[in-house]
N, C-alpha and C positions, 0 to 999 in steps of 0.2 A: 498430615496431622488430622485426627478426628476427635469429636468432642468427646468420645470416652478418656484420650488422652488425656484431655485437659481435665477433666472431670480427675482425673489418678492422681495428676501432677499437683490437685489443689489438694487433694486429701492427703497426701504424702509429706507434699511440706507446708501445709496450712495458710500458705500463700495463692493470692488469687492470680489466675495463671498466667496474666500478663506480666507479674512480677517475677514470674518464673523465667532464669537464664541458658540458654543452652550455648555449647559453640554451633556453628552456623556449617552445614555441610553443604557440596558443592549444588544441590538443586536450592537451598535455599542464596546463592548469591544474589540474584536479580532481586529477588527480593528486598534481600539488604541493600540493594544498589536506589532501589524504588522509594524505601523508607527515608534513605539518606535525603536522597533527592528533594522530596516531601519536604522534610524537616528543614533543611536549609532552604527553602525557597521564598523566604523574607528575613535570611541572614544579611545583617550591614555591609560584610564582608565581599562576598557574595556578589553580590546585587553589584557593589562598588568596582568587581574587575569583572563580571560575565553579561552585568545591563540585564539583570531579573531575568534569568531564563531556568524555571526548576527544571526542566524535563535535559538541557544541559546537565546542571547538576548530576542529574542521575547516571546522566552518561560518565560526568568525570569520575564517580565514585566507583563507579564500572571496571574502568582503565583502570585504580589505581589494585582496587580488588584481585583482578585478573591476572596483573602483573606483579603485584608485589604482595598486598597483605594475604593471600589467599596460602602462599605456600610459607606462613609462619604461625599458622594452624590458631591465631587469635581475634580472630572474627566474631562475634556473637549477635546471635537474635531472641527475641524472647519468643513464649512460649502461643503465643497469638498472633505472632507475626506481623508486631504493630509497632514494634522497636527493634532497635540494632546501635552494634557498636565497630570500632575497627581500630584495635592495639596492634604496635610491634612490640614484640621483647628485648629484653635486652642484648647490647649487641647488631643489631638490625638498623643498617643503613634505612632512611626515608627514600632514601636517591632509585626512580623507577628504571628501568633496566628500560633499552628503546625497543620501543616493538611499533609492528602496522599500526596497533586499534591506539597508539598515543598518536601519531601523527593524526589519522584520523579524526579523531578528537580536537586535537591544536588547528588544523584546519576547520573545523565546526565553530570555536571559539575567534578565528579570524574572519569568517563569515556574519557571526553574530555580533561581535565588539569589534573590527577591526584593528587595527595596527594599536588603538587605543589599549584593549583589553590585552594583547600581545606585552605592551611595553608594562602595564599595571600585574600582571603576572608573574615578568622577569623582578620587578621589585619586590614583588610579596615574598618568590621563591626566597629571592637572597636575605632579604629581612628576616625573615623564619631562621634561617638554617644560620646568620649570623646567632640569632638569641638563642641557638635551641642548645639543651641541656647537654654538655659532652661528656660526663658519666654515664656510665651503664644506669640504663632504665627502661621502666616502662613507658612507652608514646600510645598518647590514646590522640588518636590521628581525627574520629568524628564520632558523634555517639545523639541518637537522635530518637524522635516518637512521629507516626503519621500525626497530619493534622488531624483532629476529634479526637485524639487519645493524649495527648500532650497536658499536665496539669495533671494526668494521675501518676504519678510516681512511677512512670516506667523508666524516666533518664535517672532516678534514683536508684531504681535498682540496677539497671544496665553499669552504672559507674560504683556500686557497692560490690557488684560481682570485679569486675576487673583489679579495683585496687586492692582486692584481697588477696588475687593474684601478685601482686607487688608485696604486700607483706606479708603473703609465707615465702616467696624469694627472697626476703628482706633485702629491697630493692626499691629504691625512690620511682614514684612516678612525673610526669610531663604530658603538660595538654597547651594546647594555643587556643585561650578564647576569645572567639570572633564576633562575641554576641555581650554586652556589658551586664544584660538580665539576667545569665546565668554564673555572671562569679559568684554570686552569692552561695548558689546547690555546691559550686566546686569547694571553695573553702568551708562548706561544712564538712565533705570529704578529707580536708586537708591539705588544700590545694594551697598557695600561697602566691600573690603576684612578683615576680620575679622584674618583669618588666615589659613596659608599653611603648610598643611599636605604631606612629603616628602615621598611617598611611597618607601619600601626596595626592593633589587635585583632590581638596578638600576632603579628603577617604575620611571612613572612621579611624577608629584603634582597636588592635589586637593585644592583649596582655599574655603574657609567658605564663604560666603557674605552675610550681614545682609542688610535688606533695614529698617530703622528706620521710626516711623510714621511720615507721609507724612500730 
């Protein structure tokens, strides 16, 4: 990417260029994996099963990128490479297929949290996939901004570009929020709280939210 790029990209659609959305081709993954990472790295959630480790993070976003969302071509990052998102379509199991780099990973996560983090994981799994949406939809699985860019409207436009994906499908979409200061951005998208999931050993709460066709 070079700043004439962006320099096109802002004159073209009169958006400044971090607002600007692309899907995410296969050299920008790490990237997107980076950003993630970034971003959740004083997630409740988070924090609550992996014991604050962003640079984990990054790696799990890695794994699931690699294995799963990568070949259902809805991935995106913006135009500065300072945000990113990661949808499945509809249709599209969450369940990651087993390969080397998850074990790997799970053993990364048994290092850092022990058996603790292992057994807070196998709860989250099931609790998610108990609440999650069994109609065809869109699953916006993480959607984030580096710290120092975070507050300008990048997870706005990241999440304006996807659910508009959802209603020209006219197709409901689905997100799990793990963070209570961002239902607000969702439901103005049209997200709606479905339902709150109390995580054990005093966790936070994660809420369901459905965005209904639009």
């Amino acid at each position: 990417m070079t700043p004439n790029n962006e320099r096109d990209s802002q004159m073209e659609t009169g958006r400044p260029a971090d607002h600007v959305v692309n899907k995410a081709q296969r050299g920008d993954y790490e990237q997107v994996a980076r950003i993630l990472g970034e971003a959740f790295g004083q997630d409740p959630v988070f924090n609550w099963f992996c014991q604050a480790s962003p640079a984990l993070y990054a790696s799990m976003f890695r794994s699931e990128l690699m294995n799963l969302y990568r070949h259902h071509d809805h991935v995106f990052i913006n135009q500065t490479q300072t945000g990113a998102s990661m949808w499945l379509p509809p249709g599209i199991s969450t369940h990651q297929p087993a390969r080397l780099s998850a074990l790997v990973l799970l053993t990364r996560i048994l290092v850092k949290g022990g058996l603790k983090s292992l057994k807070r994981g196998d709860y989250l799994q099931t609790a998610m996939a108990k609440a999650h949406l069994k109609e065809p939809h869109f699953y916006l699985h993480a959607i984030g901004a580096v710290q120092g860019s975070q507050g300008k409207g990048i997870g706005s436009a990241m999440l304006k570009h996807g659910v508009r994906l959802a209603d020209e499908a006219r197709k409901p979409a689905y997100l799990e929020s793990s963070n209570i200061r961002n239902n607000p951005l969702y439901e103005r998208f049209g997200f709606e709280i479905t339902e709150e999931i109390q995580l054990p050993d005093d966790g936070p709460s994660i809420w369901s939210m459905k965005r209904p066709v639009m």
